[in-house]
N, C-alpha and C positions, 0 to 999 in steps of 0.2 A: 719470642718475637719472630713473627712470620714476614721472610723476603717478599717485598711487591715483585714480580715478575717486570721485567724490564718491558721501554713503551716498544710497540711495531715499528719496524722502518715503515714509511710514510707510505710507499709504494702497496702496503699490505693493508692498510687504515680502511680503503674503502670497501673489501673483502669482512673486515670484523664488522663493519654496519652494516652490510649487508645482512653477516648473520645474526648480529642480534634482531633486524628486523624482520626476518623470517622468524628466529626463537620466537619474539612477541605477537606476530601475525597467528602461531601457531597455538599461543596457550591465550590470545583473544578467543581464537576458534574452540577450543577445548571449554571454555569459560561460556560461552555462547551454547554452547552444545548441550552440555549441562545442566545449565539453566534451562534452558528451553523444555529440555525431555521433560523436568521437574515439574514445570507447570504445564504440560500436556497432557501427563500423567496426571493432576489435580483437576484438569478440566476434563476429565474423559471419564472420571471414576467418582461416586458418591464419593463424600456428598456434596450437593451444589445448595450456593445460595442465592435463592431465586429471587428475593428483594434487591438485590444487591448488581445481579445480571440485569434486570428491568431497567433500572435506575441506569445501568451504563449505554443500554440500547436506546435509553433514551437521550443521553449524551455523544454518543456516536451518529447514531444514527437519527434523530429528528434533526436534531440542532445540525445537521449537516447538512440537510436537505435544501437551504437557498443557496448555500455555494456551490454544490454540485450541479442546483440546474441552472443558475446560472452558466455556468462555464460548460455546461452541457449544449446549452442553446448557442452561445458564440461557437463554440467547439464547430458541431454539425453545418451552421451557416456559412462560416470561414471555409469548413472543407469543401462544401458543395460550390461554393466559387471559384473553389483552386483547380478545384474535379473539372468542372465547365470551362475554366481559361486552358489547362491542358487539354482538356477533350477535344475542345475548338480545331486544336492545331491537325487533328485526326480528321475530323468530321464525325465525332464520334462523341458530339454533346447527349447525345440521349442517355449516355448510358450514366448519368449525374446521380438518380435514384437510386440503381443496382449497386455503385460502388459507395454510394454516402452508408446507404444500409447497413454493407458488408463492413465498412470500416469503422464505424460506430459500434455496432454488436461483437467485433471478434477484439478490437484492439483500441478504437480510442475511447468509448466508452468506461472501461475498466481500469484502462491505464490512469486516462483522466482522474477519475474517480480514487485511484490510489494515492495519488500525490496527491491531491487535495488533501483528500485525510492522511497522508505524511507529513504534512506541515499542519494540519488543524489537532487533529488526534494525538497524533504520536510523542509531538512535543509537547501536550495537553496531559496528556498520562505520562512521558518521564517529568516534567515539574511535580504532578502531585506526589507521584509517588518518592521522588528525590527530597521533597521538605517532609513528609513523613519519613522518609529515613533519617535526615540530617537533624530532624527533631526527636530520635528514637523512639517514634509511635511504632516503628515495624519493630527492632528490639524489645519493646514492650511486647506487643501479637506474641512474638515468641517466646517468651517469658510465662504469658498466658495457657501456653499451650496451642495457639489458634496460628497455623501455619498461613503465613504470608500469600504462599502458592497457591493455597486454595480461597483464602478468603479475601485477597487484594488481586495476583496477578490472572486467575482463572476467571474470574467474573468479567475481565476486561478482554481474555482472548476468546470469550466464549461469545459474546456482545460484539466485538469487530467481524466474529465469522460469519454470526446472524447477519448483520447488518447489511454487511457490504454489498453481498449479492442483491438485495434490496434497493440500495441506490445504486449500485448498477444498471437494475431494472427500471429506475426512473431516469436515468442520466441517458440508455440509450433510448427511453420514448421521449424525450425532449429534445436529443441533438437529433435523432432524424426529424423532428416535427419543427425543428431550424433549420435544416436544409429544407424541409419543404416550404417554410414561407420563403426563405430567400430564393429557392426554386420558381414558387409561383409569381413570386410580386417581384422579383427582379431580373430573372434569368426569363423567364417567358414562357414557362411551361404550363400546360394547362394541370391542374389541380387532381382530376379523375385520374388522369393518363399517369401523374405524378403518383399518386396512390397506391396504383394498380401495378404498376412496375416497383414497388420498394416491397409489395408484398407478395408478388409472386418470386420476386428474388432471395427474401428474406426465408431459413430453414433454418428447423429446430436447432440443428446443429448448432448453426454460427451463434446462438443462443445461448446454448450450452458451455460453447466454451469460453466465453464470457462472463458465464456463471460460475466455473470452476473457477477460471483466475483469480476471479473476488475472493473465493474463500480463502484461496492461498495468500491473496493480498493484506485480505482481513488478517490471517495469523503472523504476517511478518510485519503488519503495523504497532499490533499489540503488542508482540514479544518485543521486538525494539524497545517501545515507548517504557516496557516493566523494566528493560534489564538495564537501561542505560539510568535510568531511573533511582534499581536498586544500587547503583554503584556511584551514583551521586555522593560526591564530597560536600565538607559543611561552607557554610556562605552564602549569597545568593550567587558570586558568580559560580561557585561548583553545581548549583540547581539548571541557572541556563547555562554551562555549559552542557550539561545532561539533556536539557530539553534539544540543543542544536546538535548534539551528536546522537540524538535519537531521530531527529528529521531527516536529517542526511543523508544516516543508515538505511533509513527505514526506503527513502525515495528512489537510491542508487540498488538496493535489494529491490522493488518493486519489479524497477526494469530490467533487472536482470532476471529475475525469475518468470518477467513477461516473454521474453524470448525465450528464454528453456521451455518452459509451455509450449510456445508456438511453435516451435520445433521440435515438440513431441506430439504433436495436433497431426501437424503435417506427416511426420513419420507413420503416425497410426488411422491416419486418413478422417481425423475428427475437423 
């Protein structure tokens, strides 16, 4: 019979929680890691199944498509109003076009576009994949011989990477095409002039890295959505709690990996 080890004086209590929430902070991290490489590894290397990727791009990505420009169009409108009531206080309304442009293509474009599909996606792929756990249909795959990683979690990070940059590309031609009406029909600009200045401002770059963000957005939606997913408990509340700890994840990682971006854009002058 083994002595329990006597409790902490009181004064040390808050030091032991600390460190077990660093131990657990640390082997979440480790758990994550792992995972991940697994199916990065599966989606980068034969073989792929290419019914299975179609079918996700078309769940990501079509079916995505009215919420994004929705909130593409309010997105762009709202900004160029905000842009125009500060500008005002400068004398510096013209410049409405140049900075909707630049904010649209480098940051709220993509961002936007992230969190939408944080909450659309991500908690869409850990429910499915958390009731096929909790129903051991994934136990079974493996049993089969037919690994999880390649043929459930790869097709899904292979499909958000596609996608994204895609509706990126439509989220920022419709929130600048919201600041241009709200430009022309309520701010008072004239239409050409409005045109003409969003596209001689507008350069490949800011383009560019817009379209990098996506794919990196694209892969930390996925992976979320598989991993919180695969670690789903049985129940339905253990399914949504997997789907809300995969939104959350997936939203609070977006933005944070939006600014590590951005401040490696700016470091290397992209």
């Amino acid at each position: 019979m083994t002595d329990t080890p006597p409790p902490l004086p009181f004064i040390l209590q808050p030091f032991q929680w600390l460190g077990r929430s660093l131990l657990g902070m640390f082997a979440e991290i480790g758990r994550l890691s792992t995972f991940s490489g697994r199916v990065m590894a599966a989606a980068f290397s034969p073989r792929w199944y290419g019914g299975e990727i179609i079918r996700q791009m078309m769940r990501i990505g079509f079916y995505s498509l009215p919420v994004v420009g929705l909130a593409a169009v309010f997105i762009g409108a709202a900004l160029a109003l905000n842009i125009y009531v500060g500008g005002a206080r400068f004398n510096a309304e013209q410049f409405v076009p140049n900075i909707v442009v630049l904010g649209v293509t480098r940051e709220l474009g993509p961002v936007i576009t992230g969190l939408m599909l944080a909450g659309r996606v991500s908690a869409g792929i850990a429910a499915e994949i958390g009731a096929m756990r909790v129903t051991e249909q994934i136990d079974a795959l493996t049993t089969l011989s037919a690994a999880p990683e390649r043929y459930l979690y790869a097709p899904r990070l292979i499909a958000a990477m596609i996608c994204l940059p895609i509706l990126v590309l439509v989220a920022n031609t419709i929130g600048v095409a919201g600041g241009w009406l709200v430009g022309t029909h309520t701010l008072g600009f004239d239409s050409f002039v409005y045109l003409k200045n969003t596209l001689d401002f507008l350069t490949f770059e800011d383009v560019l890295a817009g379209l990098i963000k996506s794919v990196a957005f694209g892969a930390v939606i996925a992976l979320m959505g598989c991993y919180h997913g695969d670690l789903s408990k049985a129940g339905a509340s253990g399914v949504g709690r997997a789907a809300t700890l995969s939104m959350v994840s997936a939203a609070v990682l977006v933005l944070a990996l939006n600014y590590v971006l951005s401040n490696l854009f700016v470091e290397i002058g992209l």
